[in-house]
GUBA-412124 format. One line per field, with one value per residue (C-alpha): residue in one letter; x, y, z. Coordinates in nm, 2 decimals. Each point is the difference from the previous one (the first is absolute). Layout:
N
resn <- (a, ...) $
X <- (X, ...) $
Y <- (Y, ...) $
Z <- (Z, ...) $
# end
This chain:
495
resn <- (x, x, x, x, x, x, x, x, x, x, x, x, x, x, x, x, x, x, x, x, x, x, x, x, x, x, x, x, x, x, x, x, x, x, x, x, x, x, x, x, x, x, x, x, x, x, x, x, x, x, x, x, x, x, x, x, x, x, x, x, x, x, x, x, x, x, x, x, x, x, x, x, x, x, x, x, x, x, x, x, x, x, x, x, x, x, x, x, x, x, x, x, x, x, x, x, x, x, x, x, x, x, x, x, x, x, x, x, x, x, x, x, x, x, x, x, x, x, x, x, x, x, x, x, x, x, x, x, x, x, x, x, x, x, x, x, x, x, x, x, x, x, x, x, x, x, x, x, x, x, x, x, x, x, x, x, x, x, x, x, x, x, x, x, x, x, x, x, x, x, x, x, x, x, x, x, x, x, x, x, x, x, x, x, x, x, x, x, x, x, x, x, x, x, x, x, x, x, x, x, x, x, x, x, x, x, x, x, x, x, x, x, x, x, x, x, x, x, x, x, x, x, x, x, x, x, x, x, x, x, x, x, x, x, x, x, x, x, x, x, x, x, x, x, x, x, x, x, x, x, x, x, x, x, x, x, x, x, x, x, x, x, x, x, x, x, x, x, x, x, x, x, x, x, x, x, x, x, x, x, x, x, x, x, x, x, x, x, x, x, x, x, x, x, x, x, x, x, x, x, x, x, x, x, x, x, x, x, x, x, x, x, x, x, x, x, x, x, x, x, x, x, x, x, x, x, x, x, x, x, x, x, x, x, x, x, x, x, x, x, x, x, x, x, x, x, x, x, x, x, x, x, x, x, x, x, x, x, x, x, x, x, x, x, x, x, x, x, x, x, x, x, x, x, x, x, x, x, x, x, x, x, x, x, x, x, x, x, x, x, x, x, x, x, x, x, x, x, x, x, x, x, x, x, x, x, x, x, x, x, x, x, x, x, x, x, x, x, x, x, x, x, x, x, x, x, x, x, x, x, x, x, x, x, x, x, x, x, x, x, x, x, x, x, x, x, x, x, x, x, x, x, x, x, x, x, x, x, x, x, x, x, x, x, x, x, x, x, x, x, x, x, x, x, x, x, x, x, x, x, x, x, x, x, x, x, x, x, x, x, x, x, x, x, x) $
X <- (9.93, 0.30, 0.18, -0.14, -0.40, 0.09, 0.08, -0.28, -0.23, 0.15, -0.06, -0.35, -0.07, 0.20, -0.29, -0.26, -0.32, -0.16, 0.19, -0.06, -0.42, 0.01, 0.21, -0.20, -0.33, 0.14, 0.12, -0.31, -0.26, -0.12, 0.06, 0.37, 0.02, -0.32, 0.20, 0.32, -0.15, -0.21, 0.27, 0.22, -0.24, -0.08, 0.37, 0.03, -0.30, 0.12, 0.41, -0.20, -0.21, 0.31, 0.22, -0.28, -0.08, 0.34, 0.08, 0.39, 0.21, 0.34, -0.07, -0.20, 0.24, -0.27, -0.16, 0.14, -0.08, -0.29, -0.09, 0.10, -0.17, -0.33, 0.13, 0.12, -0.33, -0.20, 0.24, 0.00, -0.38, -0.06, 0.28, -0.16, -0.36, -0.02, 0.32, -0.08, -0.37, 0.08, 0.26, -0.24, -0.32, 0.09, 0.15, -0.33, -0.17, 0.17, 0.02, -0.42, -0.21, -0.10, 0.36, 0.21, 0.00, 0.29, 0.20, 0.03, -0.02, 0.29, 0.40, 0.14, 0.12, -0.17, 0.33, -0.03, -0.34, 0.06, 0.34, -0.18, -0.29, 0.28, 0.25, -0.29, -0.10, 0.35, 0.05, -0.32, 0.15, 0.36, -0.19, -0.19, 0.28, 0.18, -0.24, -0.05, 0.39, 0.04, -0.25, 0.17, 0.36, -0.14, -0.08, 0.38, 0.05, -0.29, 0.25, -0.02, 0.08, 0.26, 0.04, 0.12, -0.26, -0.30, 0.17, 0.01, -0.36, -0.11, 0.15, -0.16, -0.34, 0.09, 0.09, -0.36, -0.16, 0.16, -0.09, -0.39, -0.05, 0.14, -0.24, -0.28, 0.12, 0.02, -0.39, -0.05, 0.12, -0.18, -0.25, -0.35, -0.29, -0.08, -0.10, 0.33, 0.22, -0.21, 0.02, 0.39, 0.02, -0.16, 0.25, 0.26, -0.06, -0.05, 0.39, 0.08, -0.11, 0.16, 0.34, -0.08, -0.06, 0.34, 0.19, -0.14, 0.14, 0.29, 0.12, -0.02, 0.24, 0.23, -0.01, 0.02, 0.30, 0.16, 0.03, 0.17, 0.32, 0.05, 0.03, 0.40, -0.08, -0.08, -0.28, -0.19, 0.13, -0.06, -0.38, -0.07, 0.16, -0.16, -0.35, 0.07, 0.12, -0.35, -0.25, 0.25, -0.15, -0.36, -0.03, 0.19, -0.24, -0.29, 0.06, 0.11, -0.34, -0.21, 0.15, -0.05, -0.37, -0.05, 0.22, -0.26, -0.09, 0.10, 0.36, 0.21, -0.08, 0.12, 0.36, 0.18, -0.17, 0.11, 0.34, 0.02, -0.11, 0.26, 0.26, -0.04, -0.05, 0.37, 0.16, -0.16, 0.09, 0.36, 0.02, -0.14, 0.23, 0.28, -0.13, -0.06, 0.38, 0.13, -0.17, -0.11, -0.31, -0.33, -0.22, 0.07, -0.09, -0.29, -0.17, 0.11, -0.21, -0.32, 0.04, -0.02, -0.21, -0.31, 0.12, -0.09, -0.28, -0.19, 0.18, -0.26, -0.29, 0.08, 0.12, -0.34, -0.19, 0.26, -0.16, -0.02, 0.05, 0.30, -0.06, 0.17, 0.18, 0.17, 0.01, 0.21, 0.32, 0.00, 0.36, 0.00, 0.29, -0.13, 0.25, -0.07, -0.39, 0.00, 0.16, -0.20, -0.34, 0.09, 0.03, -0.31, -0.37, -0.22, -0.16, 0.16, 0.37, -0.06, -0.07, 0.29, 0.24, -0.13, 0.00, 0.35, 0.10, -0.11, 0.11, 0.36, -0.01, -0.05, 0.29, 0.28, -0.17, 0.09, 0.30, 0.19, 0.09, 0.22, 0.32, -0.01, -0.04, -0.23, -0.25, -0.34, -0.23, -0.36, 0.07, -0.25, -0.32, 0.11, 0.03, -0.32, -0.14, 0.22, -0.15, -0.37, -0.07, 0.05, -0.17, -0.30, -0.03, 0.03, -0.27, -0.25, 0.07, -0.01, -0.31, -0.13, 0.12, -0.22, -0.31, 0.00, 0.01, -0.25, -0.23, 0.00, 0.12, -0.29, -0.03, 0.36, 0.26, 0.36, 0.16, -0.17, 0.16, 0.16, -0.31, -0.14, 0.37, 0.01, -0.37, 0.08, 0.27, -0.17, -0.30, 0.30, 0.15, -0.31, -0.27, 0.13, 0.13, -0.34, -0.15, 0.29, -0.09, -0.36, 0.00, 0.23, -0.15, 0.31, 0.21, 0.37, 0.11, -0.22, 0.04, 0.36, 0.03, -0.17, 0.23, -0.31, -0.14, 0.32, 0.05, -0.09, 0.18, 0.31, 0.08, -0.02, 0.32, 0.14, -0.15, 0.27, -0.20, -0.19, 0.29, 0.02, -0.37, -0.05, 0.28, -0.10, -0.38, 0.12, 0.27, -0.29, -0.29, 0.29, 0.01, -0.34, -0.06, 0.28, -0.19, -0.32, 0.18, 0.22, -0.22, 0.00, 0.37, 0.04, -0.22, 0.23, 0.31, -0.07, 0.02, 0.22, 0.21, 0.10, -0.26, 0.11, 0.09, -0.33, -0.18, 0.19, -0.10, -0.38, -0.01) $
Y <- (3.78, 0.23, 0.16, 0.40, -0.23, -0.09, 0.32, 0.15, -0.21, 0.07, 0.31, -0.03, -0.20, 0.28, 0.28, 0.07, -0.14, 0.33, 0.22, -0.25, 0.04, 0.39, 0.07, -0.19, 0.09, 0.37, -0.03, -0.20, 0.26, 0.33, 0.18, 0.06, 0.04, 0.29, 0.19, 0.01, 0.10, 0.28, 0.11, 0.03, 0.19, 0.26, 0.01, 0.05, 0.28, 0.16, 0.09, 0.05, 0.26, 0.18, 0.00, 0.16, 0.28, 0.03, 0.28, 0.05, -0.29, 0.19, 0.27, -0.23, -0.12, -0.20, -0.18, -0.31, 0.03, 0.08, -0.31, -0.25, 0.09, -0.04, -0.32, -0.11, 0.09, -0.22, -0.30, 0.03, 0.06, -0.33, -0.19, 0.08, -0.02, -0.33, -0.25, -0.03, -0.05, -0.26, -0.17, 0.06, -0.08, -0.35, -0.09, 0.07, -0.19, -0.30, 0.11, 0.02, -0.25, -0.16, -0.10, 0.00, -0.39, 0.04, 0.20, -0.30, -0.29, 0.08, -0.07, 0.28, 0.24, 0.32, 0.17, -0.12, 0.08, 0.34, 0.02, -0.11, 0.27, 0.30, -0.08, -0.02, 0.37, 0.09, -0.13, 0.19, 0.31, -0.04, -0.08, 0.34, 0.20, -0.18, 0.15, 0.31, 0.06, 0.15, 0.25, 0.09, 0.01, 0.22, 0.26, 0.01, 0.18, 0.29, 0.16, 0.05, -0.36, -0.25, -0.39, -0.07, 0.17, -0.16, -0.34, 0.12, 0.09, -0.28, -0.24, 0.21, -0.06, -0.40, -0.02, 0.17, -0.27, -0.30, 0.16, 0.04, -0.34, -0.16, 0.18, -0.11, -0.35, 0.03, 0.15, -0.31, -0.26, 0.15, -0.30, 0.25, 0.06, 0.20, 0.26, 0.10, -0.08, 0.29, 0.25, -0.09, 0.00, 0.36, 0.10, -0.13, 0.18, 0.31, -0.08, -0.02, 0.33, 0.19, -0.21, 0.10, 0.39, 0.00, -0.18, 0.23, 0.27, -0.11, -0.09, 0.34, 0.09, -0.24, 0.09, 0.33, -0.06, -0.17, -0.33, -0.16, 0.19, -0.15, -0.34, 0.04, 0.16, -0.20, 0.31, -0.22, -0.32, 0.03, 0.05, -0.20, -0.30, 0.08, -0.02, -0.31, -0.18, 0.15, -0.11, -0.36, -0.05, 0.17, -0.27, -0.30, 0.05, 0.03, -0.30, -0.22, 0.13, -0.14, -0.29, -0.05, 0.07, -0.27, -0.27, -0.24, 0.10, -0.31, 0.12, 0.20, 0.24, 0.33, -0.10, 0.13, 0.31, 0.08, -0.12, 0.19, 0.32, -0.06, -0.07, 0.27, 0.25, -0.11, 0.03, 0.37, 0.07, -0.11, 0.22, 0.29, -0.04, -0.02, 0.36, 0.15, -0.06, 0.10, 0.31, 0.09, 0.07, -0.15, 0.01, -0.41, -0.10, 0.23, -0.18, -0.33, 0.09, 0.11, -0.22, -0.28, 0.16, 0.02, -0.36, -0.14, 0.19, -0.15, -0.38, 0.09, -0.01, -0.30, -0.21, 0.07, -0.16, -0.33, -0.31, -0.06, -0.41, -0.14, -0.29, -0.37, 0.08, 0.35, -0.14, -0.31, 0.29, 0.15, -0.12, -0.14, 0.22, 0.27, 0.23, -0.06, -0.04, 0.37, 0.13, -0.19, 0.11, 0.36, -0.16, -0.25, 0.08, 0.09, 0.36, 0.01, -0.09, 0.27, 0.25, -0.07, -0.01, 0.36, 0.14, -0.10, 0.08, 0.34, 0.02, -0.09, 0.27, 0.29, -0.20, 0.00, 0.38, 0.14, -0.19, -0.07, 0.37, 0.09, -0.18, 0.19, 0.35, 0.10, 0.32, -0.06, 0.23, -0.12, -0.31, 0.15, -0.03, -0.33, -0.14, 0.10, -0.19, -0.27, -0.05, 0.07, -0.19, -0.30, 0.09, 0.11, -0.30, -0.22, 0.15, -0.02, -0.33, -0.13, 0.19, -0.13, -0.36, 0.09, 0.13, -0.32, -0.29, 0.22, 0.12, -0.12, -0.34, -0.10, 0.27, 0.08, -0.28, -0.07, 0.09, 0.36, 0.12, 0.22, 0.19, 0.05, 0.16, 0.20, 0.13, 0.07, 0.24, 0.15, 0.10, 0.13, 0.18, 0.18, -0.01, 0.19, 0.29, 0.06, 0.06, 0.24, 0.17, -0.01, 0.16, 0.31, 0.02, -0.06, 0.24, -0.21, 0.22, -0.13, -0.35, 0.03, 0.14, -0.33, -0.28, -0.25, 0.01, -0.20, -0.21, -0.33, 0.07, -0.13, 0.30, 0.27, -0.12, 0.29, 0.25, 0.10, 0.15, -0.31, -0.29, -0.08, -0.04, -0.23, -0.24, 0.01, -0.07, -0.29, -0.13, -0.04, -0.09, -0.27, -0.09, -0.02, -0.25, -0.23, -0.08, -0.05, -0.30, -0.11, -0.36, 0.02, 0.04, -0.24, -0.28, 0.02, 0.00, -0.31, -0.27, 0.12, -0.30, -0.34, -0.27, -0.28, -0.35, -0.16, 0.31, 0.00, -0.35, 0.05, 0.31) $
Z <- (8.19, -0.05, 0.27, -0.12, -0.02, 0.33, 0.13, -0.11, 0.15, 0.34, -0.02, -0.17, 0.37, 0.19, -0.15, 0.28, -0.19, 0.14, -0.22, -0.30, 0.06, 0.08, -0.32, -0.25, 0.15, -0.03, -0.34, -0.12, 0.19, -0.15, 0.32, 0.01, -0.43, 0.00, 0.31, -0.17, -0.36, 0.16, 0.24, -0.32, -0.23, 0.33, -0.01, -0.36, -0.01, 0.32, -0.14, -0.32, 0.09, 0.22, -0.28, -0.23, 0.25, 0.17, -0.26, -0.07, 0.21, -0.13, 0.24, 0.30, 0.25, 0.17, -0.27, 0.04, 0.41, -0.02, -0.27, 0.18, 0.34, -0.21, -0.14, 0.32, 0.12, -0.20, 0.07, 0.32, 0.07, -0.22, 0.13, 0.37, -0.09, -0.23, 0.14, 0.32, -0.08, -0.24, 0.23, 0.27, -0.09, -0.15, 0.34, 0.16, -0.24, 0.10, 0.35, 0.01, 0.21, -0.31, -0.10, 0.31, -0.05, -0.28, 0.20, 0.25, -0.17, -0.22, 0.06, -0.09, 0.28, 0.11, -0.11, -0.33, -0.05, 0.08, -0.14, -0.32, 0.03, 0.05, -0.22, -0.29, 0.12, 0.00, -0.38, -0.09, 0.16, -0.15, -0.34, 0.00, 0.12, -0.34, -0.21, 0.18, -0.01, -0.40, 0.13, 0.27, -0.14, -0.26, 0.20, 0.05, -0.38, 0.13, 0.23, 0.40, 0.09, 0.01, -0.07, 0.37, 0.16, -0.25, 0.13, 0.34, 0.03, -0.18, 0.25, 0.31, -0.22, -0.02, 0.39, 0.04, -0.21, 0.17, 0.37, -0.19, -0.11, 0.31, 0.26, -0.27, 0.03, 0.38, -0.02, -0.25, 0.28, 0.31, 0.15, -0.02, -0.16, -0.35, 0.21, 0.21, -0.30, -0.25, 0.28, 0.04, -0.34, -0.01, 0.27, -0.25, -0.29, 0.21, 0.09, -0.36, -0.07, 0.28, -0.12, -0.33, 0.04, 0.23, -0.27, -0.28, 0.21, 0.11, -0.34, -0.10, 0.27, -0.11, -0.33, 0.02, 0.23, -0.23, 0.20, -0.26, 0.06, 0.29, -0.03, 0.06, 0.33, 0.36, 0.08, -0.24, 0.08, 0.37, -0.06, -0.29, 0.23, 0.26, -0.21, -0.19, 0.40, 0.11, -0.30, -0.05, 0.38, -0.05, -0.27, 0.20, 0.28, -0.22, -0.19, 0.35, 0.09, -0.29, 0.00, 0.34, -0.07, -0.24, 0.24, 0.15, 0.35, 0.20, -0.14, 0.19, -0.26, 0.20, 0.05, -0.35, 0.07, 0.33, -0.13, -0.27, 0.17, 0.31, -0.24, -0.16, 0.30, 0.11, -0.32, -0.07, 0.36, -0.06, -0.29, 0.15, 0.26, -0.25, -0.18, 0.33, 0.09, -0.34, -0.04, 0.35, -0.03, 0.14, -0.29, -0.14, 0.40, -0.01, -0.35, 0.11, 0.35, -0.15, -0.31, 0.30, 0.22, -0.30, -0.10, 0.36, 0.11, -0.35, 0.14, 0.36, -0.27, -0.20, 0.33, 0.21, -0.33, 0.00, 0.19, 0.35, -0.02, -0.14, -0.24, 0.06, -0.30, 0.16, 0.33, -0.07, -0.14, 0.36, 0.14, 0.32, 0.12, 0.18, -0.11, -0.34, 0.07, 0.18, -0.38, -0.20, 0.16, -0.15, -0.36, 0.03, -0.14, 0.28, 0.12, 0.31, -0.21, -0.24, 0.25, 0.25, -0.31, -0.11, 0.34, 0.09, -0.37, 0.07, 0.33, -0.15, -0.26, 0.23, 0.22, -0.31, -0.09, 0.33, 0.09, -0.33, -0.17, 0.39, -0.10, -0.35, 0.17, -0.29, -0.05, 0.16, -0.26, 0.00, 0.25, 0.23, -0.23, -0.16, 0.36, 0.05, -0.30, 0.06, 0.35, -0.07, -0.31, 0.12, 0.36, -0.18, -0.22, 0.32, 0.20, -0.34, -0.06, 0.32, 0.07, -0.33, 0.11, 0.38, -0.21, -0.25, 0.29, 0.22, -0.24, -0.33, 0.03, -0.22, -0.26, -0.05, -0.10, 0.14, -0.31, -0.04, 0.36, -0.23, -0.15, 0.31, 0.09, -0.25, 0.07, 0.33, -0.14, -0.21, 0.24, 0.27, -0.24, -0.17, 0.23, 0.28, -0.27, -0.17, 0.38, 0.05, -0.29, 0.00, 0.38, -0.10, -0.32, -0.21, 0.21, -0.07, 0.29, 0.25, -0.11, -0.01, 0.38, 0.10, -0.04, 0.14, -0.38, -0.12, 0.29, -0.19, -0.33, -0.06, -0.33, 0.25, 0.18, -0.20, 0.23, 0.18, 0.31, 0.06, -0.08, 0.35, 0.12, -0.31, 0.09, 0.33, -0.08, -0.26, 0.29, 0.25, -0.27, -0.10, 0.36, 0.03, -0.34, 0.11, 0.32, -0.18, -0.23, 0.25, 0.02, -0.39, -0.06, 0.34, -0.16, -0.33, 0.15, 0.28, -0.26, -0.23, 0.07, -0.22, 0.03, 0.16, -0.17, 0.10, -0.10, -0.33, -0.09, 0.10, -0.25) $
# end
């Protein structure tokens, strides 16, 4: 065998097999090839048809705009409606009751297998946006729009896609039943279309801005950073996530995630610190705050649907020091873990929030409402999962599973947030006036922390209902946290 044979055989072992399977099933299927030839030919008839009736293009100054937002359009709807199905829906297939089994049995790593499953997506994405591109650059020769800013909003519609198809993979990996994972999927492509109406939209304002100009200047630099930082996490934590999913469960399956997430909560702090000192203002602290708070308040969910019993597996990683025992417990798998990790993560934000910006002596602006949000997303999501957690173990023990604490969360919310609001309005009769003057209809909903007259009664309502939930699980959280200790040697050899 030569040296270059050699070589490539290494790396023929180095490919993730995943990738391999996805690529030729994709290339071999009719799927991928009939949504790419009629994506084209609705292309094709679509700049036909503008061209014909767009009358004299010597005299339109916004031809060429106005082309490639309907061309865009078309990508982007298909790109949104058909990858992440396609990425999606095969995971789930393989992720069903009936085949589970190869999931498990195999040895390749949950990263790899969804590693495999996105970066297919992704090559089916960069493979339409390939032959969507001589479209698109055509438009350039219509008038009204630049190369730069087709490239621009071409790359905000391929950061879209990648977000897309890794929520559908984390749908894809979720432990339930048909049922939940339709509605979620639902949910999902009701998502996609609010993304893909503010995208449509926003593209015209950057192409009628001429966005493309100012690619030599930081105004654009500073928020197109600041996007690709936010979706390069959004994506990280999704992935972590779904790979976490599909991580046997006697594994400590929920440490990369809570890694990941408090790595990346210091490094975006640190760099909003950095911003706020350079340009004195609060605004980076003030995303980097809510960005965290909504991040943690979603972690309350998840963690009171982990497991209450830690397997022989976890338990024999706990150190024995009980320094490094106290910081592991926040990093293990378990419900009561998860939620003391989120609530001193979130108690910690509103800490560095508050105390962080008074050496840099910059301008407060909208602190006031962000604090407000920052304090009472969180709060909120404690005192509905924990009451969610109180309802499952007293209540429906039998009919509702461990794992689906979160559903019955998220019902919960959606009842305190609704219900109340609809008997407000059905006593005065639809009179907002009336409604509004009463700041009891809004108690339970976390949205209406924007109500400035009321902010204070609905943190203090949450801080005692929070109060109140904490007693009621004080034996549960007790019960997890009492052996959360290394087995002993004897113990070990018995297991």
């Amino acid at each position: 065998m030569t040296h270059r044979e050699g070589l490539l055989a290494r790396l023929d072992d180095r490919i993730n097999p995943i990738v391999v399977k996805e690529m030729r099933q994709a290339v071999n299927g009719k799927f991928v090839a009939w949504t790419l030839v009629l994506l084209l030919v609705f292309q094709l008839v679509a700049l036909g048809l503008f061209v014909i009736s767009g009358g004299d293009f010597s005299t339109r100054t916004t031809g060429g705009r106005d082309a490639f937002l309907i061309l865009q359009a078309i990508m982007l709807g298909a790109c949104l409606l058909f990858v992440p199905a396609y990425a999606g829906g095969r995971l789930a297939f393989e992720r069903s009751d009936a085949n589970v089994d190869l999931l498990f049995i195999t040895t390749i790593k949950p990263v790899a297998i969804v590693g495999g499953k996105v970066f297919c997506a992704l090559a089916i994405t960069t493979l339409i946006f390939s032959a969507c591109m001589p479209f698109m650059v055509f438009t350039y020769w219509l008038r009204g729009i630049d190369l730069p800013s087709i490239f621009v909003m071409m790359a905000i519609c391929f950061i879209e896609v990648a977000v897309a198809i890794n929520m559908a993979t984390l749908i894809a990996c979720l432990p339930s039943g048909r049922v939940i994972k339709i509605l979620l999927s639902i949910v999902l492509l009701f998502a996609f279309m609010v993304c893909f109406s503010i995208t449509v939209g926003m593209s015209y304002q950057l192409a009628s801005s001429g966005i493309g100009s100012k690619l030599h200047k930081w105004q654009f630099w500073e928020p197109a950073l600041t996007v690709l930082l936010i979706s390069g996490v959004v994506i990280g934590l999704l992935f972590s996530a779904s790979t976490a999913l599909l991580t046997p469960i006697s594994a400590n399956r929920a440490l990369p995630v809570r890694v990941f997430i408090t790595a990346t909560w210091i490094a975006g702090g640190a760099i909003s610190a950095v911003v706020c000192y350079a340009d004195h203002s609060r605004v980076p602290l003030e995303v980097w705050g809510l960005l965290s708070a909504i991040v943690f308040a979603a972690a309350l969910f998840v963690a009171v649907s982990e497991r209450e019993a830690l397997g022989s597996r976890v338990a024999l990683a706990i150190p024995r020091n009980p320094f490094r025992r106290l910081l592991a417990f926040f990093f293990f798998s378990g419900a009561a873990s998860g939620v003391t990790w989120a609530v001193a993560s979130s108690m910690l934000t509103y800490a560095v929030f508050e105390i962080l910006p008074r050496p840099f002596s910059v301008r407060s602006g909208a602190s006031n409402g962000v604090r407000v949000w920052i304090i009472g997303l969180p709060l909120y999501a404690f005192c509905y999962s924990m009451t969610a957690v109180w309802l499952r173990r007293k209540l429906f023990s039998r009919r509702i599973g461990q794992r689906h604490t979160w559903a019955l969360g998220l019902i919960l919310l959606c009842i305190g947030s609704i219900v109340p609001f609809l008997v407000g309005f059905l006593a005065f009769f639809g009179n907002w006036g009336k409604i509004e003057e009463i700041g009891a209809w809004f108690v339970f909903n976390p949205f209406a922390l924007g109500i400035d007259k009321f902010r204070t009664v609905y943190l203090t309502v949450a801080f005692i209902w929070a109060l109140l939930a904490a007693a009621m699980n004080a034996s549960w959280i007790g019960n997890q946290i009492e052996p959360f200790r290394a087995p002993d040697r004897v113990e070990t050899l018995s297991l």
